[in-house]
PAVEXKE-604715 format. One line per field, with one value per residue (C-alpha): x, y, z; residue in three letters; residue number from 1. Coordinates in pm, whole numbers, always signed. Layout:
x <- [X, ...];
y <- [Y, ...];
z <- [Z, ...];
residuo <- [ALA, ...];
num <- [NUM, ...];
//
This chain:
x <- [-3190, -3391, -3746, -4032, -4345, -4650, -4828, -5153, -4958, -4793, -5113, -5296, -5002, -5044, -5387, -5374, -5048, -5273, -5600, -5378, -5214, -5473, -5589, -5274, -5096, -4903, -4552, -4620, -4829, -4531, -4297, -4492, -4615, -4255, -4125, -4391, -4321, -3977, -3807, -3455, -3234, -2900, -3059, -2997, -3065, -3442, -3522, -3628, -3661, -3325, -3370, -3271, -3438, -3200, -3358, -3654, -3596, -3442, -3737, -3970, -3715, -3727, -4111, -4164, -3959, -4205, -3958, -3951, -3883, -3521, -3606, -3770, -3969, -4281, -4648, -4761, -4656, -4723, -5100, -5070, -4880, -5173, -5441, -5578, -5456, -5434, -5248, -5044, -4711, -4744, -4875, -4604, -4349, -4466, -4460, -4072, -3966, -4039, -3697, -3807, -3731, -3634, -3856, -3970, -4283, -4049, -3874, -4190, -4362, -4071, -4107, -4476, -4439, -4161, -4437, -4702, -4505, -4427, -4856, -4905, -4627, -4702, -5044, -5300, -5557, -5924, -5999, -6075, -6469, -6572, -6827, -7029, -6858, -6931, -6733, -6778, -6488, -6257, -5906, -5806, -6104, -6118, -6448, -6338, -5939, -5776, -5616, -5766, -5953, -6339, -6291, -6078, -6294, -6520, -6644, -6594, -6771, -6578, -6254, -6221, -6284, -6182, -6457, -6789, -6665, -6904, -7104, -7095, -6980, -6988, -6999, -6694, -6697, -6611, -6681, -6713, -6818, -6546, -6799, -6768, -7043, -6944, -7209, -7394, -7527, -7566, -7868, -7636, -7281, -7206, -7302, -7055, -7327, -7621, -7638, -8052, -8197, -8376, -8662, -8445, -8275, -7936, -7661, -7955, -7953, -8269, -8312, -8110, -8288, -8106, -8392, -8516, -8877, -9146, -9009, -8684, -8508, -8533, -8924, -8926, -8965, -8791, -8466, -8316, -8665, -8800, -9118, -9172, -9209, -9363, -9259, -9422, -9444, -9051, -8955, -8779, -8821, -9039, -9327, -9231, -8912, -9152, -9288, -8921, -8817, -8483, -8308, -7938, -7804, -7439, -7290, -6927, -6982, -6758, -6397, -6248, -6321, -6654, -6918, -7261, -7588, -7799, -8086, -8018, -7771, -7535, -7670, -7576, -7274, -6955, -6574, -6334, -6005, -5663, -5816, -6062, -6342, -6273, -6428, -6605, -6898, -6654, -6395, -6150, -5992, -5652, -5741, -5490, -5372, -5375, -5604, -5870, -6206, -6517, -6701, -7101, -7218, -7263, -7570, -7722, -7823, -7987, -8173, -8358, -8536, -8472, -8565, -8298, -8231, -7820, -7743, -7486, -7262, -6924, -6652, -6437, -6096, -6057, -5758, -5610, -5758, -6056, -6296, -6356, -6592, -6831, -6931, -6961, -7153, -7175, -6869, -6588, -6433, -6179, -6435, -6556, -6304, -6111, -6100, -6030, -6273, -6613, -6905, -7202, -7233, -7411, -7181, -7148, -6822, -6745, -6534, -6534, -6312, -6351, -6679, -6817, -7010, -7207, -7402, -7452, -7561, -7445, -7514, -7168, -6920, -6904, -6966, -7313, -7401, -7677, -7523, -7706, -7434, -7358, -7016, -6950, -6753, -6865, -6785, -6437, -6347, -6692, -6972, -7252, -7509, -7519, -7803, -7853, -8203, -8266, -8622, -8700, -9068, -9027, -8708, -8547, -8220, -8152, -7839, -7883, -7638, -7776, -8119, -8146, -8174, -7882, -7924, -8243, -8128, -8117, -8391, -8279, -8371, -8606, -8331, -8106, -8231, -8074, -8256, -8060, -7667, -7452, -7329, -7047, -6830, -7028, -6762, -6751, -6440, -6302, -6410, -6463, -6160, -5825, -5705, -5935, -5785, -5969, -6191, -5980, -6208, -6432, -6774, -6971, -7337, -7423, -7802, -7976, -8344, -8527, -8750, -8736, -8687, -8923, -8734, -8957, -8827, -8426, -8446, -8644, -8337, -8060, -8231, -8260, -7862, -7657, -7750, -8116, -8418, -8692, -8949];
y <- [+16086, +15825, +15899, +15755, +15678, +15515, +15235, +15427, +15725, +15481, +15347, +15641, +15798, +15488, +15585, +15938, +15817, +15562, +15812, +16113, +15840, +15765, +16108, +16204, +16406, +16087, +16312, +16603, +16399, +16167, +16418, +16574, +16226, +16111, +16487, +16444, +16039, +16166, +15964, +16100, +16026, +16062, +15847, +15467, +15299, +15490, +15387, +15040, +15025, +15167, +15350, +15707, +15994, +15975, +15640, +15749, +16137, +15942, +15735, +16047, +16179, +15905, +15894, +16250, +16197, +15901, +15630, +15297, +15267, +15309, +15327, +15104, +14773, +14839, +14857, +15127, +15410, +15210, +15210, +15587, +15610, +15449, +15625, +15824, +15684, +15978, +16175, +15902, +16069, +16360, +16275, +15973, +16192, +16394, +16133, +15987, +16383, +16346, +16366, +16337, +16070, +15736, +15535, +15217, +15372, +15639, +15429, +15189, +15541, +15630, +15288, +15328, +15658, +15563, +15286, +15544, +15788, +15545, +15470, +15843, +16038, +15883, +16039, +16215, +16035, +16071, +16018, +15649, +15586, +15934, +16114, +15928, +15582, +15666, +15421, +15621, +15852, +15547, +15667, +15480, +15479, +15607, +15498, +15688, +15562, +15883, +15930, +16185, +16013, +16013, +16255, +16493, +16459, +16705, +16452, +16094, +15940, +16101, +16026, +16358, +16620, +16657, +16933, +17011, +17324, +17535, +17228, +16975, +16604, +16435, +16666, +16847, +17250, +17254, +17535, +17441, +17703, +17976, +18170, +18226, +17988, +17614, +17358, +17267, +17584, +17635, +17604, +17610, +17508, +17517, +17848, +18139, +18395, +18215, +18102, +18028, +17928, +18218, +18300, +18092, +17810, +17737, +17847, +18067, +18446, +18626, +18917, +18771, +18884, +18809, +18915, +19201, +19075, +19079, +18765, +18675, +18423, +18153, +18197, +18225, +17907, +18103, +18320, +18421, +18533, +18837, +18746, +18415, +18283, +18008, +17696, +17648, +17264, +17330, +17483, +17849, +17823, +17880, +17596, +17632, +17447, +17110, +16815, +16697, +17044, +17045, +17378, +17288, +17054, +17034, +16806, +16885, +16927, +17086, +17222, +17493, +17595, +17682, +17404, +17498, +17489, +17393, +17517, +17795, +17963, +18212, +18233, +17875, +17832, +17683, +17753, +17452, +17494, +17344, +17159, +17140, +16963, +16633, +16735, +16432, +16531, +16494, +16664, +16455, +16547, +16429, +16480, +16439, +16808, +16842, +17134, +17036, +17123, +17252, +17539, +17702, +17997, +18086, +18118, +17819, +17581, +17784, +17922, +17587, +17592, +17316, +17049, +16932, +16634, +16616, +16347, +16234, +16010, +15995, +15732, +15666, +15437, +15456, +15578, +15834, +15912, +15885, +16151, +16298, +16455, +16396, +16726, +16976, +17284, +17528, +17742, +17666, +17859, +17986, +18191, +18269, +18032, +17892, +17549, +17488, +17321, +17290, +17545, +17409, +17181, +16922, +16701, +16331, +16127, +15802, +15690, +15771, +15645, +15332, +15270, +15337, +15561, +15843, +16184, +16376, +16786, +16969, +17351, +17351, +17077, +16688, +16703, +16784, +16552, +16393, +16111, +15875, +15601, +15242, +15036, +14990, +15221, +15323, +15053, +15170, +15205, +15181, +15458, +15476, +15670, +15832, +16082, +16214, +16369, +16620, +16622, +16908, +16904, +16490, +16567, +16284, +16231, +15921, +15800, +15604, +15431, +15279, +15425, +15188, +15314, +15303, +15178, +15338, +15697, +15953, +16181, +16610, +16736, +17039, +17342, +17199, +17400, +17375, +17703, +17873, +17723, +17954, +17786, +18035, +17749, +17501, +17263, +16951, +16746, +16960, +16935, +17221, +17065, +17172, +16809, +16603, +16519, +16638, +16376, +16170, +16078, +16148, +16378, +16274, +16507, +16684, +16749, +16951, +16949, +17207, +16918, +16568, +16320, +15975, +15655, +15590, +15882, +15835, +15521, +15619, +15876, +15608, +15414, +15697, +15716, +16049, +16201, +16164, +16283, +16076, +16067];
z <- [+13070, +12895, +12731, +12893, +12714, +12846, +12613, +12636, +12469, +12181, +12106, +12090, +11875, +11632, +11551, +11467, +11241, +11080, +11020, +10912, +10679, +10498, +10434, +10243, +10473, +10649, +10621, +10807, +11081, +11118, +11204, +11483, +11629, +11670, +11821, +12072, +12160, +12252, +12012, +11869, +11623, +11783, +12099, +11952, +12325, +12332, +11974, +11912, +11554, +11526, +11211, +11095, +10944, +10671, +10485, +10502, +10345, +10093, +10033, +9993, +9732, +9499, +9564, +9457, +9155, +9073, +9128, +9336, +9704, +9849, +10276, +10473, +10465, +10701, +10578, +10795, +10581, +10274, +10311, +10377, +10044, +9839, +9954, +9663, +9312, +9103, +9431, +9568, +9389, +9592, +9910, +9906, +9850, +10141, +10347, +10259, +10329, +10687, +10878, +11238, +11426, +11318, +11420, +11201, +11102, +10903, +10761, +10588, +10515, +10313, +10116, +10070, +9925, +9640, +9557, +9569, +9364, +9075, +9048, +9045, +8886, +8530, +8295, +8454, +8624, +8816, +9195, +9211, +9167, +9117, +9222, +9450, +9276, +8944, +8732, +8439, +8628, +8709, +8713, +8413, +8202, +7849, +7665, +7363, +7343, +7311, +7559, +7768, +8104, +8064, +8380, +8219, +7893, +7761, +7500, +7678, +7346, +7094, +6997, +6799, +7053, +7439, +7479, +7319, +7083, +6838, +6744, +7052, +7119, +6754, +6532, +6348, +6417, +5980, +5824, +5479, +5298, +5497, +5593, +5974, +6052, +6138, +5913, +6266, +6247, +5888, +5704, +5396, +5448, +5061, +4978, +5129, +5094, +5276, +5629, +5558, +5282, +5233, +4890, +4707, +4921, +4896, +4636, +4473, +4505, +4648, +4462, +4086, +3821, +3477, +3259, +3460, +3443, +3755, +3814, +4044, +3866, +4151, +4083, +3669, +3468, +3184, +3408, +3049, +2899, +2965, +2799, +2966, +3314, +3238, +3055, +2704, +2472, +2406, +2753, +2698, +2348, +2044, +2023, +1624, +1710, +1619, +1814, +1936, +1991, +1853, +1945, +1811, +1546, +1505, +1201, +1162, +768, +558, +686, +899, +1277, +1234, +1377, +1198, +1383, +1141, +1310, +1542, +1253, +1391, +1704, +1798, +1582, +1742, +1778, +1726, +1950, +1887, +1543, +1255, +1122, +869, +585, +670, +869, +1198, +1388, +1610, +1934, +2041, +2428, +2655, +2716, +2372, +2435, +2163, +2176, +2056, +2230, +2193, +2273, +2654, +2809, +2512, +2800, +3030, +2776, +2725, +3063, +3334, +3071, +2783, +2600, +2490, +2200, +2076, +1785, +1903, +1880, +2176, +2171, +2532, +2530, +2810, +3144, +3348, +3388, +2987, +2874, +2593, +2694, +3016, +2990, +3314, +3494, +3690, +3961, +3762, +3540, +3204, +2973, +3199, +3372, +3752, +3946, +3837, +3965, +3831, +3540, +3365, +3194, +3010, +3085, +2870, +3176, +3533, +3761, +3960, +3772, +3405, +3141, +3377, +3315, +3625, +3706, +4002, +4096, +4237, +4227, +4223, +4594, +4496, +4170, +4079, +3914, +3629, +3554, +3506, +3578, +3226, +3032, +2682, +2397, +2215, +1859, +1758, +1637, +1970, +2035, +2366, +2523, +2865, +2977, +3207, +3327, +3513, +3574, +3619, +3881, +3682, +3505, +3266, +3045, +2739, +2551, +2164, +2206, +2569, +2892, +3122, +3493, +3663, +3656, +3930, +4138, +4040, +4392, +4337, +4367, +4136, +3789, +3447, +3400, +3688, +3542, +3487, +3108, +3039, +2951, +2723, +2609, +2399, +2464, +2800, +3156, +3371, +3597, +3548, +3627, +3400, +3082, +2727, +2492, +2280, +2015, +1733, +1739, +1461, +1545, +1843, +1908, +2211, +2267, +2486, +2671, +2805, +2543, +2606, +2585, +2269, +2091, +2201, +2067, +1751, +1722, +1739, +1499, +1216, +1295, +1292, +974, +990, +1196, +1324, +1106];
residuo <- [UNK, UNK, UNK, UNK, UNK, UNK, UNK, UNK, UNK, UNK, UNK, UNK, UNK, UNK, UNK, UNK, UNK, UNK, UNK, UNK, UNK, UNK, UNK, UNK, UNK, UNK, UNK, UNK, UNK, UNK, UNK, UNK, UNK, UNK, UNK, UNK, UNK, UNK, UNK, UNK, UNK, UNK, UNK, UNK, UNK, UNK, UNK, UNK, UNK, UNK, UNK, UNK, UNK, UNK, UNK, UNK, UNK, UNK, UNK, UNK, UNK, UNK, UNK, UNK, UNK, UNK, UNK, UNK, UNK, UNK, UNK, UNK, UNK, UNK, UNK, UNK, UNK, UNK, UNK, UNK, UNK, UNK, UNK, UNK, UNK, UNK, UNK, UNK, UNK, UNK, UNK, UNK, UNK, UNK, UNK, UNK, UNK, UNK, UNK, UNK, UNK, UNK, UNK, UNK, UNK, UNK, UNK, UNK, UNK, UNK, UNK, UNK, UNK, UNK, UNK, UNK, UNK, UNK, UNK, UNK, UNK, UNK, UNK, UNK, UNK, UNK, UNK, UNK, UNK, UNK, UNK, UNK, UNK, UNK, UNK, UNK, UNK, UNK, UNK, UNK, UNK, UNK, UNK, UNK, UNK, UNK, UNK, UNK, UNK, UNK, UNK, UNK, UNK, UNK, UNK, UNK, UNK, UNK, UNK, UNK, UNK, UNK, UNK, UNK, UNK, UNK, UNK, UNK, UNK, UNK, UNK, UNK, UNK, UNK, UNK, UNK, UNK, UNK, UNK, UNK, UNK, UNK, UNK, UNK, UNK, UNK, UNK, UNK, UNK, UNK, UNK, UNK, UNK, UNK, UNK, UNK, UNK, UNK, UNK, UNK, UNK, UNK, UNK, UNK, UNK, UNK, UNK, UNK, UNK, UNK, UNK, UNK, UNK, UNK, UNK, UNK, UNK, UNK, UNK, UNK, UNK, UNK, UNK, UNK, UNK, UNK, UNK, UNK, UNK, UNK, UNK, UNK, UNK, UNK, UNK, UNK, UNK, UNK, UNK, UNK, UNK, UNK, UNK, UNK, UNK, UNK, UNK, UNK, UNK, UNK, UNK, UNK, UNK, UNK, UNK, UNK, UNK, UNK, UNK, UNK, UNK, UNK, UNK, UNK, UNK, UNK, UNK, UNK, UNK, UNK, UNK, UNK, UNK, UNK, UNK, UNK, UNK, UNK, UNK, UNK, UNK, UNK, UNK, UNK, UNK, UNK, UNK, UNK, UNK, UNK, UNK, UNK, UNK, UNK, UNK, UNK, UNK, UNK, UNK, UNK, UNK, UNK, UNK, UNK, UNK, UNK, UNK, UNK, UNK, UNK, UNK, UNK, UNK, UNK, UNK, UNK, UNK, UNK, UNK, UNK, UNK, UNK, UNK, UNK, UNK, UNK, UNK, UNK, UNK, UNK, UNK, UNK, UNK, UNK, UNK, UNK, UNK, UNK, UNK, UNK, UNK, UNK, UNK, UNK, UNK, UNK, UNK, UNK, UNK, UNK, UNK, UNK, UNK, UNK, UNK, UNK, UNK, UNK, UNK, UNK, UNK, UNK, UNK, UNK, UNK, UNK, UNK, UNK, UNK, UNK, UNK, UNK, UNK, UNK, UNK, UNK, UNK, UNK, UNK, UNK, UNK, UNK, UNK, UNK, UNK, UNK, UNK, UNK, UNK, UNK, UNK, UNK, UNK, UNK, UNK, UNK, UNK, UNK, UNK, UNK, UNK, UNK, UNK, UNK, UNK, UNK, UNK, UNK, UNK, UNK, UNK, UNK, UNK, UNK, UNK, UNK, UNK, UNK, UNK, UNK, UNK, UNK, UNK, UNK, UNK, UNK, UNK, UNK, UNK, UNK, UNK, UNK, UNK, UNK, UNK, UNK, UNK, UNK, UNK, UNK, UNK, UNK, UNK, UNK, UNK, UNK, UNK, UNK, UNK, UNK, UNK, UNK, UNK, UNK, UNK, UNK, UNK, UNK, UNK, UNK, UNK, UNK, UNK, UNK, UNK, UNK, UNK, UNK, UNK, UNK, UNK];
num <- [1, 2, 3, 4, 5, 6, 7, 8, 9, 10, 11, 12, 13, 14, 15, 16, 17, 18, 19, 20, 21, 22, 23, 24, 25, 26, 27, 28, 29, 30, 31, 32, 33, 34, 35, 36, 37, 38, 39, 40, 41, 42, 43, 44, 45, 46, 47, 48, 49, 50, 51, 52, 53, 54, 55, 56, 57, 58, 59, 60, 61, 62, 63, 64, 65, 66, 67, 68, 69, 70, 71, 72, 73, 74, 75, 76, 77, 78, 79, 80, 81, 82, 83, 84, 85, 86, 87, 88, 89, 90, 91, 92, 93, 94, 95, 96, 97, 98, 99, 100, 101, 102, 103, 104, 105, 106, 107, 108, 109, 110, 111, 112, 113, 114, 115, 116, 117, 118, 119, 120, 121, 122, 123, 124, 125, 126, 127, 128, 129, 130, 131, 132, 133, 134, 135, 136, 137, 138, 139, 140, 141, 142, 143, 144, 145, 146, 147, 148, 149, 150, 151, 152, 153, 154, 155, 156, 157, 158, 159, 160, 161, 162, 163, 164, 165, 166, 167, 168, 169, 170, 171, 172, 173, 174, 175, 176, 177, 178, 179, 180, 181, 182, 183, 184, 185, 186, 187, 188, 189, 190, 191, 192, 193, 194, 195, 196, 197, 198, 199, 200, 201, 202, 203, 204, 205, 206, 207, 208, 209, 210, 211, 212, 213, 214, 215, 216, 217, 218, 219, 220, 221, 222, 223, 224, 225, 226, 227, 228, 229, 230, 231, 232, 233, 234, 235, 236, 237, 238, 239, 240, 241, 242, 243, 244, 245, 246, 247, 248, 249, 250, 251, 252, 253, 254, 255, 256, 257, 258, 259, 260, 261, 262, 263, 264, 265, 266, 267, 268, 269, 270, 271, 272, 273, 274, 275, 276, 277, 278, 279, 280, 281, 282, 283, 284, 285, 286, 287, 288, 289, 290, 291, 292, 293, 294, 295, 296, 297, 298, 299, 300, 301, 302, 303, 304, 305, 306, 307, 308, 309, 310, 311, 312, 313, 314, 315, 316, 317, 318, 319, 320, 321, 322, 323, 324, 325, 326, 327, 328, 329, 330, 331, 332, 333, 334, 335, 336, 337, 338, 339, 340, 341, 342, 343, 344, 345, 346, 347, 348, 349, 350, 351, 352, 353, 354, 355, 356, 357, 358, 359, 360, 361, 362, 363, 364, 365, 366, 367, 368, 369, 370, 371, 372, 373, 374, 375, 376, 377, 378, 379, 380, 381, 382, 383, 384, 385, 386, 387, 388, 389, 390, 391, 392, 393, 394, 395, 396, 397, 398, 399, 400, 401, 402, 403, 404, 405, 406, 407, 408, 409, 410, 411, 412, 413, 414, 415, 416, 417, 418, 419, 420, 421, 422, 423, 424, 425, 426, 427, 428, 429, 430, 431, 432, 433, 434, 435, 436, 437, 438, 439, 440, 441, 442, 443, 444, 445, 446, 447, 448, 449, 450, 451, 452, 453, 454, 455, 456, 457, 458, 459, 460, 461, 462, 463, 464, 465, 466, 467, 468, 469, 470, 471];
//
């Protein structure tokens, strides 16, 4: 008995096919709408597009698997398939699975949805426009270019982070220090004991008292005096030191290991490593790794106060590496006598690398120098005089090279303190790094002052020449 349907019936059928299809669900619909038009598949005469439910299960398969279309050729089902970009893999799919009926609106839904399912089935993308159209939310849009939609992103703007961790959108959750608390959120991401900065600020201990005075030693001019907390003419030291206020004289007379401080005596002498003075008034160092150096007593910087003046007479041939030192007093990691990485230091390089003749302090490592310097390295193979000035009280630290000053110098911010270095390694000719190589060259005289040299008197000093004082 043949079917009969009414055109009122077809037409109304069409519509709810063409609403449900665009609402993603176009499969299931399509299966009922056809069961209840009468339409069969094994009843050819009834069914005027003359197409099975086989094509267009097909269809749906290859849809769902994200490929291209394999049924039929009809746009019905094809605008049903496109709907809803970042969904039209799935609800295509859906839609090519139906296996009722045959009619030809089956067969173009299967086509749509292997269309469909190619769009959707590849990354991960957002409903098309958004909330309420935003086009920040576009399915495709990535304002940051990695890869994760702007939808889907935590941190649209940041091409570093997909969601706002420990320290938000932009900034890095490091945790330099290894302390537990990321740098965003710490008032001193250098120092492993401080999260604040505390009395004392940063990479300064609260309650240190090396001298055991009234004093803590963040808040004493004088941390290694127990008599002084305040600076005097010659900083830590005696006033009876002179106008200059010469604390330590080293000429590398005579022979042996011993360098002589003329003016300290024992309490300043010297240890030469790996070689021996001239008999000349020298000693040379091979450098390299030749392990050759000379080393003071620990604690002689500090001592001084946060105010020195280091000079020099050395001749350099520029041979070996980058980075050696004319000197480097302070500590590295390593400890007492050893060399690793430096821990605080104050130090005077005739070459650095990439650029030229530089002094520079740190209370930690070169990530935190202050850095006095020029682009030129120091002459070679001739005798120069070389001085770097720490100016505590004037925050200030200059180079000089010949008894002239040496580029415009550097600002000492106010809690890094020559007074508060821990000097257990005060070297001439070795670094406090384990890769820098040692000073190949000759040390004529050595000189520390306990204050701030004036540009007047450094060059007065240069021109008296190594084995004279200023008058």
């Amino acid at each position: 008995m043949t079917s009969f349907i009414s055109a009122r019936s077809i037409t109304a059928a069409r519509k709810k096919l063409s609403l449900r299809l665009q609402l993603g669900v176009a499969g299931t619909v399509l299966s009922a709408i056809i069961m209840v038009a009468g339409c069969s598949s094994s009843d050819s005469n009834s069914n005027p597009g003359g197409l099975t439910s086989g094509s267009a299960g097909q269809a749906g398969t290859a849809a769902l698997a994200g490929g291209s279309a394999l049924g039929g050729s009809g746009a019905t089902g094809g605008n049903g398939g496109a709907v809803t970009a970042g969904f039209a893999g799935s609800v295509g799919g859906t839609a090519g699975n139906t296996s009722s009926g045959g009619s030809a609106a089956a067969g173009s839904g299967g086509s749509a949805a292997g269309s469909g399912g190619s769009a959707g089935g590849g990354a991960v993308m957002c409903p098309a426009g958004g909330e309420a159209g935003d086009s920040g939310l576009e399915p495709t849009g990535d304002e940051d270019s990695d890869g994760v939609p702007n939808c889907l992103d935590g941190c649209p703007s940041d091409a570093a982070k997909t969601a706002p961790g420990s320290c938000g959108c932009g900034r890095f959750d490091d945790d330099t220090d290894q302390d537990g608390t990321p740098d965003c959120k710490d008032e001193c991401p250098n120092d492993s004991l401080k999260t604040a900065p505390g009395v004392c600020g940063c990479e300064h201990s609260d309650t240190a008292n090396a001298d055991n005075d009234a004093a803590v030693d963040c808040k004493d001019a004088c941390p290694k005096d127990a008599a002084l907390t305040e600076a005097g003419t010659c900083g830590c030291l005696p006033a009876s030191l002179g106008a200059l206020c010469l604390a330590h004289r080293y000429q590398f007379d005579g022979s042996g290991t011993v360098a002589t401080d003329s003016i300290a005596g024992a309490n300043g002498a010297g240890t030469i490593v790996g070689a021996q003075l001239s008999g000349t008034g020298s000693v040379v160092l091979l450098g390299a790794s030749s392990e050759q150096y000379v080393s003071l007593p620990r604690n002689l910087i500090s001592a001084l106060g946060d105010s020195a003046t280091f000079e020099a007479w050395v001749t350099w041939p520029g041979t070996g590496g980058d980075w050696q030192r004319i000197f480097d007093f302070g500590v590295s990691d390593a400890g007492a006598g050893q060399i690793g990485k430096a821990a605080g230091s104050v130090f005077l390089t005739p070459r650095a690398s990439g650029s030229g003749f530089r002094g520079a302090i740190t209370p930690s490592d070169f990530s935190e120098e202050t850095v006095a310097g020029i682009d030129t390295a120091l002459p070679t193979s001739v005798l120069t005089h070389v001085a770097l000035v720490v100016d505590g009280a004037g925050g200030k630290l200059s180079l000089y090279r010949d008894g002239v000053v040496q580029g415009t110098g550097a600002s000492i911010p106010p809690w890094v303190r020559l007074g508060l270095l821990n000097d257990a390694n005060n070297w001439l000719g070795r670094s406090q790094y384990q890769g820098d190589e040692g000073f190949a060259g000759t040390l004529h005289e050595f000189r520390i002052y306990s204050r701030a040299l004036t540009a007047n008197e450094i060059n007065a000093s240069f021109t008296a020449g190594a084995d004279m004082l200023p008058p």
